[in-house]
C-alpha positions as CSV (number, residue, x, y, z in Angstrom):
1,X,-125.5,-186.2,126.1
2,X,-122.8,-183.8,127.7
3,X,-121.4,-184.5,130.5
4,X,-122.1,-181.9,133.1
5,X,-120.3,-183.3,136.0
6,X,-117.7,-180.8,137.8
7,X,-114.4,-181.4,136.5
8,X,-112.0,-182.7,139.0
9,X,-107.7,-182.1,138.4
10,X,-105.8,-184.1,141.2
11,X,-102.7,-183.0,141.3
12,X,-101.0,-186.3,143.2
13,X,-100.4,-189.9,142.8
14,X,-102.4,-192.0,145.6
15,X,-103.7,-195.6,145.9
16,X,-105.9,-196.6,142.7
17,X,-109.0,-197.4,144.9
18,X,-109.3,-193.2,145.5
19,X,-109.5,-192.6,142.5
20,X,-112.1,-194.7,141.6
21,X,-114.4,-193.1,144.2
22,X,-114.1,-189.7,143.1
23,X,-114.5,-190.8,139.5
24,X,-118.4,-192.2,141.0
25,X,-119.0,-187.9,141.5
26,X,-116.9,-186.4,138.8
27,X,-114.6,-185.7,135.7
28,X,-111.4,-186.9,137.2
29,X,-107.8,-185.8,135.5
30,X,-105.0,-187.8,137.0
31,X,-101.2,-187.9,136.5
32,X,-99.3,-190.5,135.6
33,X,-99.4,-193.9,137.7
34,X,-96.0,-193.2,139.9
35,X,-95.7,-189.8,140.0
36,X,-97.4,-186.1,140.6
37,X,-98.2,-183.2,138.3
38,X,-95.6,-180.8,137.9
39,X,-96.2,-177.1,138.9
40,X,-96.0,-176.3,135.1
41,X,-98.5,-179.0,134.6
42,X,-101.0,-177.6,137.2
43,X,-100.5,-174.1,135.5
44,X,-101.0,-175.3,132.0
45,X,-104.4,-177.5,132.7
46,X,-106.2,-176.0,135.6
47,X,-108.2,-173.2,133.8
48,X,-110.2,-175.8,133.0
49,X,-111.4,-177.0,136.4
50,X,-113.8,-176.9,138.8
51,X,-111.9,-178.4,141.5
52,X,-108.2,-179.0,142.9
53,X,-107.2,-182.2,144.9
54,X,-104.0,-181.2,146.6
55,X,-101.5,-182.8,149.0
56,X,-99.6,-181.7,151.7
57,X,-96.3,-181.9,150.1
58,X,-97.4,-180.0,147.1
59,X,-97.3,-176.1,147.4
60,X,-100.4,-174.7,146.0
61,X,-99.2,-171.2,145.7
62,X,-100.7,-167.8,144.5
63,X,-99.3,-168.6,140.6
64,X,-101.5,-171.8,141.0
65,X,-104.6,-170.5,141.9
66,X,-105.0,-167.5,140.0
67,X,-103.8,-169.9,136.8
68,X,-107.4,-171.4,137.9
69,X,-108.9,-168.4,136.5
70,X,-112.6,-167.9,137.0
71,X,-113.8,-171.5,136.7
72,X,-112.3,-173.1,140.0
73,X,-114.0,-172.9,143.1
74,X,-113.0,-175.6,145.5
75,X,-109.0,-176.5,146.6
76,X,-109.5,-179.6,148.6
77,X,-106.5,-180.8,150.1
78,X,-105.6,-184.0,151.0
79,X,-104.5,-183.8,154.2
80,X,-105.0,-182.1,157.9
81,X,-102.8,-179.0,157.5
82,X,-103.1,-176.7,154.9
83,X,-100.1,-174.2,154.7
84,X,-99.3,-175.9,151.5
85,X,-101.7,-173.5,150.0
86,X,-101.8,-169.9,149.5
87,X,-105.0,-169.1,152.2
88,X,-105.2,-165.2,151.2
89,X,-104.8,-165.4,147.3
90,X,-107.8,-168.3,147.6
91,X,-109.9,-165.9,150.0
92,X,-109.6,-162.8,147.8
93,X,-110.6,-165.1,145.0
94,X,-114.0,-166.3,146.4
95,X,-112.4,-170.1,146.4
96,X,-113.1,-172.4,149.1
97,X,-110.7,-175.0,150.6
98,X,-111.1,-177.6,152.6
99,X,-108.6,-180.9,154.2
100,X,-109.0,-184.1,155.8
101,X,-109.2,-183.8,159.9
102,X,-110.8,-186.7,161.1
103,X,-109.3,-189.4,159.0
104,X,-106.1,-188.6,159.7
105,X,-106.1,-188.9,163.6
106,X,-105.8,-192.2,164.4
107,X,-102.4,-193.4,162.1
108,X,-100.9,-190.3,163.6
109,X,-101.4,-191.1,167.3
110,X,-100.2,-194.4,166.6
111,X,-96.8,-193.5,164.7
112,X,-96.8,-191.3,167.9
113,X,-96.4,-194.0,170.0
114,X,-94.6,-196.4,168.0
115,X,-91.7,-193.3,167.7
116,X,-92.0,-192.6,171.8
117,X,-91.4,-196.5,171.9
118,X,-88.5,-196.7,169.5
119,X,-87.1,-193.9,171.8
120,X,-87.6,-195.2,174.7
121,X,-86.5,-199.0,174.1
122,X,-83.7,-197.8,172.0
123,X,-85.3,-200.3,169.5
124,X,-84.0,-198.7,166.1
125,X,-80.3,-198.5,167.6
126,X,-80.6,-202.0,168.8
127,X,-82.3,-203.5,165.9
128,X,-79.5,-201.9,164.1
129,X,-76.5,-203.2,166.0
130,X,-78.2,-206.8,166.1
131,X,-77.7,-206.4,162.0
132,X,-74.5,-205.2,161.5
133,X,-72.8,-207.1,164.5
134,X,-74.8,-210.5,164.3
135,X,-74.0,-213.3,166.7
136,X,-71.0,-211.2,167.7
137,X,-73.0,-208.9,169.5
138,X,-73.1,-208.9,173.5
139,X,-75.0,-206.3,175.6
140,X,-74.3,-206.2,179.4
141,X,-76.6,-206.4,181.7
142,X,-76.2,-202.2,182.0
143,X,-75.8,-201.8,178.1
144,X,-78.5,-199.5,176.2
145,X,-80.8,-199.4,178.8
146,X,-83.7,-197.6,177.8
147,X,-86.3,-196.1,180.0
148,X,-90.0,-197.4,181.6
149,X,-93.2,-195.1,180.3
150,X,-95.7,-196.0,182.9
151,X,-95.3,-193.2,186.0
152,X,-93.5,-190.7,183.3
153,X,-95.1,-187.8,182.4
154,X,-96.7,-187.0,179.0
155,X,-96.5,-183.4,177.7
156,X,-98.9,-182.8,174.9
157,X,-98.8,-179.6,173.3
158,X,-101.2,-178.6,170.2
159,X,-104.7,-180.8,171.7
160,X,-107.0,-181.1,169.1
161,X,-108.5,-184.5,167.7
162,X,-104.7,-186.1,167.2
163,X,-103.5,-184.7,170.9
164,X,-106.7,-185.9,172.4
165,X,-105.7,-189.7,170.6
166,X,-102.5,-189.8,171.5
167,X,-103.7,-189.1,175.3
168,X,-105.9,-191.8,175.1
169,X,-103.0,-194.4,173.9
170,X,-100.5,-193.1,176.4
171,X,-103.1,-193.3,179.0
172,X,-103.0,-197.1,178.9
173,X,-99.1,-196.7,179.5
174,X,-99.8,-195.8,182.5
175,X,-98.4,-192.1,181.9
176,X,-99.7,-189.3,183.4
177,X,-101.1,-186.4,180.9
178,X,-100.4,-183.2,181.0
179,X,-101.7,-181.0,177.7
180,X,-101.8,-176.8,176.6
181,X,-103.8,-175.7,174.1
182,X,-105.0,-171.9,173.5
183,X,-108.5,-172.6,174.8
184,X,-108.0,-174.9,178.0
185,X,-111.0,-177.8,178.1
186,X,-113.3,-177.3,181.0
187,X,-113.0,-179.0,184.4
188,X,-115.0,-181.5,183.9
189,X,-113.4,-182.6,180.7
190,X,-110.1,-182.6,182.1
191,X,-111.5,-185.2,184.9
192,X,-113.0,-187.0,182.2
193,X,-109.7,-187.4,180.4
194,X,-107.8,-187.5,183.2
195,X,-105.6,-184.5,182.6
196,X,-103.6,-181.7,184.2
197,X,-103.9,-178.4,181.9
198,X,-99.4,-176.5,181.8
199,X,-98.0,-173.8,180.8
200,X,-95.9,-174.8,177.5
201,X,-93.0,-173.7,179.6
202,X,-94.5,-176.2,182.3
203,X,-94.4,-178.8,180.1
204,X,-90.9,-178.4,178.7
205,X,-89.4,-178.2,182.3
206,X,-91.3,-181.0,183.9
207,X,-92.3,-183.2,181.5
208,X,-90.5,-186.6,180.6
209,X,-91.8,-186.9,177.1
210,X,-93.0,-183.7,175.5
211,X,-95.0,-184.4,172.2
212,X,-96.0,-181.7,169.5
213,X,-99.7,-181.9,166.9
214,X,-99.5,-178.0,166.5
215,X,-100.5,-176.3,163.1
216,X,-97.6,-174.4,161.6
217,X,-98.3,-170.9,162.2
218,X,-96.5,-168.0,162.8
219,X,-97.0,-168.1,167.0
220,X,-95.9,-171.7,166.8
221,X,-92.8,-171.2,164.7
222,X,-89.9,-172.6,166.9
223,X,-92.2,-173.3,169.4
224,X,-89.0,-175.7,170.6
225,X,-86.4,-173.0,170.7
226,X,-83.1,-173.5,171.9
227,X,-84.4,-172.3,175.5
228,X,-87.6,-174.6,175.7
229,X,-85.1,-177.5,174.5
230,X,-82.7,-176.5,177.5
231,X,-85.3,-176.3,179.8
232,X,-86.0,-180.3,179.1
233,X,-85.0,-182.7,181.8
234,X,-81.9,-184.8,180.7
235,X,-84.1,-188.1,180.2
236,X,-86.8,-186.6,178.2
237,X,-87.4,-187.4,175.0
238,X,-89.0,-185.0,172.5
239,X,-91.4,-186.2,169.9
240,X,-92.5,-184.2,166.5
241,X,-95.6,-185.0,164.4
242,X,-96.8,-181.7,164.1
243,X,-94.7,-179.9,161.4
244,X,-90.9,-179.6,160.9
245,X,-90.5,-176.2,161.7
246,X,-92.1,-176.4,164.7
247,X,-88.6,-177.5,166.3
248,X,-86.0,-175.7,166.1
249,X,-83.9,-178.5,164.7
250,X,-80.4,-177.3,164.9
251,X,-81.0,-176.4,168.6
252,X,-82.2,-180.0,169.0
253,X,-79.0,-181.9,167.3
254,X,-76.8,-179.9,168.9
255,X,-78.4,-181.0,172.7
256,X,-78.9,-184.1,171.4
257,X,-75.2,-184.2,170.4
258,X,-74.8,-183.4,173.9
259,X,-76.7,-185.8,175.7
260,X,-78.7,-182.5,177.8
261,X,-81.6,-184.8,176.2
262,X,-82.1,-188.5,176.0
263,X,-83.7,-188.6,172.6
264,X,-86.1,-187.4,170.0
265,X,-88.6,-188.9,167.4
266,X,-89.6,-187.2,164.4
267,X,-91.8,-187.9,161.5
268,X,-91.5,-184.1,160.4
269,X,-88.2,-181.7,159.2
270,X,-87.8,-178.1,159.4
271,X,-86.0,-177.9,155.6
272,X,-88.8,-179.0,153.6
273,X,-89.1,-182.2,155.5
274,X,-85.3,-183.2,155.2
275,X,-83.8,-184.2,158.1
276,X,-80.7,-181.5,159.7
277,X,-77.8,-183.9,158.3
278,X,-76.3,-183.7,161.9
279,X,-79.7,-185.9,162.5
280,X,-78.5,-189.2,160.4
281,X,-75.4,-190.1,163.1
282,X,-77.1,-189.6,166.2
283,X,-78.6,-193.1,167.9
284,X,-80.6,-191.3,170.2
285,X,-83.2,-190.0,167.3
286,X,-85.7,-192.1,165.7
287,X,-86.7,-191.2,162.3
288,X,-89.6,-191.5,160.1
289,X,-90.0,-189.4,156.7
290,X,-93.4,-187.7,157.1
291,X,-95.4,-191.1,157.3
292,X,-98.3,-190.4,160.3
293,X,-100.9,-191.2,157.5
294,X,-98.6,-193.7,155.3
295,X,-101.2,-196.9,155.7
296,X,-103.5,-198.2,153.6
297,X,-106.8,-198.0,155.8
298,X,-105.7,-193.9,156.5
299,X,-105.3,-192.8,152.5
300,X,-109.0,-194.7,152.0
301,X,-110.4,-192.7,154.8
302,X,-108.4,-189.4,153.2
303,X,-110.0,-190.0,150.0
304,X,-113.4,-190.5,151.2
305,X,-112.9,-187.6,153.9
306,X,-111.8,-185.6,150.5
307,X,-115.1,-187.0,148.7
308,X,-117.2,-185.9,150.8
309,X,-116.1,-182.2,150.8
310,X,-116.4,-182.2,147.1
311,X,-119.7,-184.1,146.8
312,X,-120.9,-181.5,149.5
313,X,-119.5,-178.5,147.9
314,X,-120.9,-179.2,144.7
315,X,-124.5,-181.5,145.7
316,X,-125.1,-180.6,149.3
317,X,-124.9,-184.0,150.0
318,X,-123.2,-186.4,152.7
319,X,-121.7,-185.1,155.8
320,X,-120.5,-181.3,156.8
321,X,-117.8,-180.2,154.7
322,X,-114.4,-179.3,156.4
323,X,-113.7,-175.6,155.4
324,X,-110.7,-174.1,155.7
325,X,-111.8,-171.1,153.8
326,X,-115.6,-170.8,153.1
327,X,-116.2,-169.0,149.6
């Protein structure tokens, strides 16, 4: 008997246990354990799909989808933003897209605060001269002292369902929350949440810590120019898991070069996720490369987030799909 079920082409390499619930629903192509299919690849096999899994780190641009002729419907990408794929060219083409909010939230508050820790207790600089100077190493009483959180004030800008889970972490901290968003939350959910609702320039003046969960758009572009940066107190630390470009990051090496600022943690670069190369010698910047949903439990709840928009696309079955773009 044929087999009618959609045919599924993901285009990255992920933990074996994902693909072995999508193969439950459909065809599934897959690339080679270890690595991704190249752009030639997706242009060469994806006429004959139904579907696209994509990634984050995977530009899914107009070439791409229009190589997916009449036969794909559905791009559904494997993560929470989605500029990796060409939005207009899969609109005009009836194809619907869809990515991964909810499952995504929690690893990304918590690398949050594991990089505003780091910063804060200087514990990557520390960890680091413990290594290379041993038992020769001596700290003063007065040497790398880093700062207390509880009392400081929290800046969140960009408060969606990773902003909202951040506040709740920092919350037991002790910090007090300030947040901007286009829409402000209603009274009685800032009470709830115990919030105070800023201005963006608000929050880079008077904030100690000033952490970013934007989507990359055009309005949010440099969002931390070279004036929001200067308006930072000189103990604040800035933290990025929103997208690179979000920062201005040659703005921010060269105050952080300076010591206007006292640090800044970032899982996300504004040069296709490489780090500024002024970064790599500064002590007073944590690092992580693009990790906020690098755990196991997170790429399980990714591929069953993914799942689910497929299964639902295709059967109208299980939960409401996530659309980006409906068809």
């Amino acid at each position: 008997m044929e087999n009618t079920r959609p045919r599924l082409l993901v285009a990255f390499d992920t933990i074996e246990e994902a693909y072995d619930l999508l193969e439950e629903h459909f065809e599934v192509v897959r690339p080679p354990k270890g690595r991704d299919f190249s752009k030639a690849e997706l242009l060469a096999m994806l006429g004959d799909f139904d579907a696209l899994a994509s990634v984050f780190d995977i530009p899914i641009d107009r070439e791409i989808i229009e190589a997916g002729g009449s036969k794909l419907k559905i791009i559904s990408n494997y993560a929470v933003g989605y500029n990796n794929i060409d939005l207009e060219t899969a609109q005009r083409l009836g194809i619907a897209v869809t990515n991964t909010p909810q499952s995504v939230v929690l690893p990304t508050a918590e690398l949050t605060l594991a990089l505003l820790l780091a910063v804060s207790r200087r514990v990557a600089e520390l960890d680091g001269a413990m290594r290379q100077q041993q038992d020769k190493l001596h700290l003063s009483r007065i040497d790398n002292l880093g700062v207390d959180l509880a009392g400081k004030k929290m800046g969140i800008i960009g408060f969606g369902n990773i902003g909202k889970a951040v506040a709740q972490r920092a919350k037991a901290f002790g910090m007090e929350l300030w947040y901007n968003k286009r829409n402000r939350l209603s009274i009685e959910e800032e009470k709830a949440l115990d919030l105070h609702f800023a201005s963006v320039d608000e929050i880079f003046s008077d904030c100690e810590v000033v952490s970013l969960h934007t989507p990359l758009t055009k309005e949010t572009k440099h969002l931390a120019c070279r004036k929001q940066l200067e308006r930072m107190k000189p103990n604040a630390i800035l933290l990025n898991l929103a997208r690179g470009p979000v920062v201005d990051e040659e703005a921010l090496a060269d105050l952080l070069e300076k010591g206007v600022i006292r640090g800044a943690g970032l899982d996300v670069f504004e040069n296709n996720d490489k780090p500024n190369p002024r970064l790599y010698s500064l002590s007073n910047v944590v690092m992580t490369p693009h990790v906020g949903t690098q755990t196991y439990d997170a790429r399980m709840r990714m591929a069953e987030e993914l799942c689910n928009n497929l299964t639902g696309f295709f059967f109208h079955q299980g939960k409401e799909v996530s659309f980006v773009v409906r068809p």
